[in-house]
C-alpha positions in Angstrom: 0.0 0.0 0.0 1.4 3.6 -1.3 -1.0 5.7 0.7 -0.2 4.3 4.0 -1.6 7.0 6.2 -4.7 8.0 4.2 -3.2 11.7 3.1 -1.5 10.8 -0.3 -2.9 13.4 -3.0 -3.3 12.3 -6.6 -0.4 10.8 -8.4 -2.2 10.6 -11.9 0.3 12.3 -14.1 2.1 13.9 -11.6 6.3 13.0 -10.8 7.0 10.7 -8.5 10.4 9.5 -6.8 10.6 6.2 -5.6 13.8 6.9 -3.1 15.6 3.7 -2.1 12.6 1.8 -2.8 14.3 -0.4 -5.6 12.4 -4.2 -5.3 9.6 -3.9 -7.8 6.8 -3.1 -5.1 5.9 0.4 -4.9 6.9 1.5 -8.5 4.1 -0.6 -11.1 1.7 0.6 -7.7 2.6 4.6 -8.8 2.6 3.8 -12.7 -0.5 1.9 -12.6 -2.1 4.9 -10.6 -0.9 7.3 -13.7 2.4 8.5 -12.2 5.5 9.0 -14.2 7.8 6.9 -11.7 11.3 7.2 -11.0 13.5 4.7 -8.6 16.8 5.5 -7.4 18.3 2.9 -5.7 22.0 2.2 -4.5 21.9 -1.7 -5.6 21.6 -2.7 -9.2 19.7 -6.4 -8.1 16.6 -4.0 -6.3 16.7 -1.8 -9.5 16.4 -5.2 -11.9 13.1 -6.4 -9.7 11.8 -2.8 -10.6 12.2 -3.6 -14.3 11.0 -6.9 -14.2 7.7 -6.1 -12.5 7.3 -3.0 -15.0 7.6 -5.0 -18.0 5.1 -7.8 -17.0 2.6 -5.1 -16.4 3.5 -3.1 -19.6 4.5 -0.3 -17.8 7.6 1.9 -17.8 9.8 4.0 -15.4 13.1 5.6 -14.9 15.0 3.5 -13.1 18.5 5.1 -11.5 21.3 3.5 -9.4 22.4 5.9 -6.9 22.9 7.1 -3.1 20.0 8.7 -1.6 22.2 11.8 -0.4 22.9 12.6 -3.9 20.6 13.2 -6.3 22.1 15.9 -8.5 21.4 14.3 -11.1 17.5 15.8 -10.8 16.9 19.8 -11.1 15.2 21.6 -8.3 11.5 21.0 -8.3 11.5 17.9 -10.2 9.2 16.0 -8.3 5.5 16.0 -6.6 6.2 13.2 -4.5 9.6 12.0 -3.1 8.0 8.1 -1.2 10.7 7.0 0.4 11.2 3.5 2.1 12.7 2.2 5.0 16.4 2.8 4.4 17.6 6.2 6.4 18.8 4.3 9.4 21.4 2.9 7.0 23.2 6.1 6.9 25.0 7.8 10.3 23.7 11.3 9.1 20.2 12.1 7.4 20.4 15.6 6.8 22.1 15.6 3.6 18.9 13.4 2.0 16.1 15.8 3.8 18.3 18.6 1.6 18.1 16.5 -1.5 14.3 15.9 -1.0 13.4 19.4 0.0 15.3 20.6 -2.9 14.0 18.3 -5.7 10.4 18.3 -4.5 8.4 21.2 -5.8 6.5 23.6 -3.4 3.7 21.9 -1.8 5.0 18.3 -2.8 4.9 15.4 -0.4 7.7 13.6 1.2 6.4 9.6 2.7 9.4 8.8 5.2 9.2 5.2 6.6 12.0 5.2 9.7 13.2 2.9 13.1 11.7 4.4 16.1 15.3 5.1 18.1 13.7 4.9 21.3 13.1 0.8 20.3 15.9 0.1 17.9 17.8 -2.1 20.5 14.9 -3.7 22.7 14.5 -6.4 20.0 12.3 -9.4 20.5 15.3 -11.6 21.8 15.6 -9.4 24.8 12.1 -10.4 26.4 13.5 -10.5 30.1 10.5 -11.2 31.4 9.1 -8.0 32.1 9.5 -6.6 29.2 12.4 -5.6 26.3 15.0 -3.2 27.5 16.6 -0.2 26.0 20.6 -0.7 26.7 21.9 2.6 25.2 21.6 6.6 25.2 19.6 8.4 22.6 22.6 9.2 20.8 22.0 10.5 16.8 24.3 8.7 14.8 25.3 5.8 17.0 25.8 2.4 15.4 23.2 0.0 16.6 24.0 -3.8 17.8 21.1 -6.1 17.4 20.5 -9.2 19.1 21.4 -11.0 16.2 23.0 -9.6 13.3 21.4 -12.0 10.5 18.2 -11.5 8.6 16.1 -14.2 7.7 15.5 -14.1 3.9 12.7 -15.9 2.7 13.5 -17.6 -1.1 11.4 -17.7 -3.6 11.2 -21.3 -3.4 9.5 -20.6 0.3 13.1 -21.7 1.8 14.9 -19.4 4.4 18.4 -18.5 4.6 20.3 -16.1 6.8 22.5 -13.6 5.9 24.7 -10.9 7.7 22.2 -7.7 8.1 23.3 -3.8 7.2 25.0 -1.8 9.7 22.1 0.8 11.4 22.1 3.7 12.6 20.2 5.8 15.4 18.0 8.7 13.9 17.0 10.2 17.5 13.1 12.2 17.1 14.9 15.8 17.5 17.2 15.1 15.0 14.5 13.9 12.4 11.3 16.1 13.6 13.9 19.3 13.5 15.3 18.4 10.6 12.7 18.1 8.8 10.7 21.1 10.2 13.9 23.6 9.5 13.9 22.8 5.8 10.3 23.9 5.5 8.5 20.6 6.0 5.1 20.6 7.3 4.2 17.6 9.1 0.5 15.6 7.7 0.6 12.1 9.4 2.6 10.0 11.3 1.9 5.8 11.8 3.3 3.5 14.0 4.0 0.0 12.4 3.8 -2.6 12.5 0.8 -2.8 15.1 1.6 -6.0 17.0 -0.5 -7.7 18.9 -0.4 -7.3 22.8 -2.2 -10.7 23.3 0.9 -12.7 21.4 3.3 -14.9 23.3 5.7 -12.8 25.1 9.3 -12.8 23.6 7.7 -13.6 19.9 7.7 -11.0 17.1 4.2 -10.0 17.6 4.4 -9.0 21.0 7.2 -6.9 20.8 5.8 -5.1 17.9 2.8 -4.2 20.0 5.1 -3.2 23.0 7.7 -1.2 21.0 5.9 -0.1 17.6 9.8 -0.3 15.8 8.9 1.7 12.9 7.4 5.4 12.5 5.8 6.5 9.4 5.1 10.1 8.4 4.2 12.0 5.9 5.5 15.7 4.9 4.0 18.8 3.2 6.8 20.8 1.5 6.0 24.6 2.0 4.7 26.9 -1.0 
């Protein structure tokens, strides 16, 4: 789902930037709604998912390998919509991307920003203590995160599972985000909490902590006339 907090406006031929969001998910959703797409992602196997779902639809789109914190290749006011997925906490800094977005979105364009909530990034499920799932570490903007485990589980498309070494992360504290965002002329529309959890689940389990910690925060941004 594109409009995740129910305040997207109308895409039908309008610009939209799918930043980071390489996978072949949210683009054919834009281009099917009449958007003219483009994806800028930093790895070249996201970006081929994005032009294999676009073909078997009949669609098209731009599709771009790059780093979010640099998008010079795109003049000022390029875009109406910059929908960005979850990806900033792989970078120790965010400011330089909420400059590239501000300045490539035109006045009164939206900016969909899918982030960890720091207050939860190291109380993961695996730390259930009995009580509940402890925060270890200071709110400190730009420190490197240590999960429980540092493996993903990657489903195949064959329905097998295999494990390989996450991406380093980074702490994005609310100040530094909220601020950030605010002081480049962003006007905040919506914010979600995902995913909901549910409070009733097994203690420990995924479910549960998701209720207890909501790990992710979704908002959505105005860009000032």
């Amino acid at each position: 789902m594109v409009d995740d907090c129910g305040v997207m406006a109308p895409v039908g031929g309008k610009d939209v930037l799918c930043l980071a969001s390489g996978g072949g998910q949210q683009s054919p959703a834009f281009a099917l709604l009449g958007a003219r797409v483009t994806v800028v992602d930093f790895a070249e196997k996201q970006l081929a998912q994005d032009a294999l779902t676009l073909a078997h639809y009949g669609l098209t789109g731009r599709l771009e390998q790059g780093d979010m914190r640099d998008l010079s290749r795109f003049a000022d006011n390029s875009f109406d919509l910059v929908w960005h997925a979850f990806s900033l906490n792989f970078i120790p800094d965010p400011l330089p991307v909420f400059n590239e977005v501000r300045r490539v979105l035109r006045p009164g364009g939206q900016y969909r920003l899918q982030h960890h909530n720091p207050l939860a990034m190291d109380a993961d499920e695996e730390r259930w203590d009995g009580y509940g799932y402890p925060v270890r570490t200071p709110q400190i903007q730009g420190q490197e995160i240590t999960f429980a485990s540092d493996e993903w589980e990657i489903e195949q498309e064959d329905a097998t599972v295999v494990r390989v070494v996450g991406p380093h992360e980074f702490r994005h504290t609310l100040p530094t985000v909220l601020n950030g965002l605010c002081q480049r002329g962003f006007v905040l529309q919506a914010v979600r909490e995902d995913p909901v959890g549910d409070p009733d689940a097994a203690p420990g389990s995924w479910a549960h902590y998701c209720a207890v910690t909501c790990p992710w925060l979704t908002s959505w941004w105005q860009a000032a006339n």
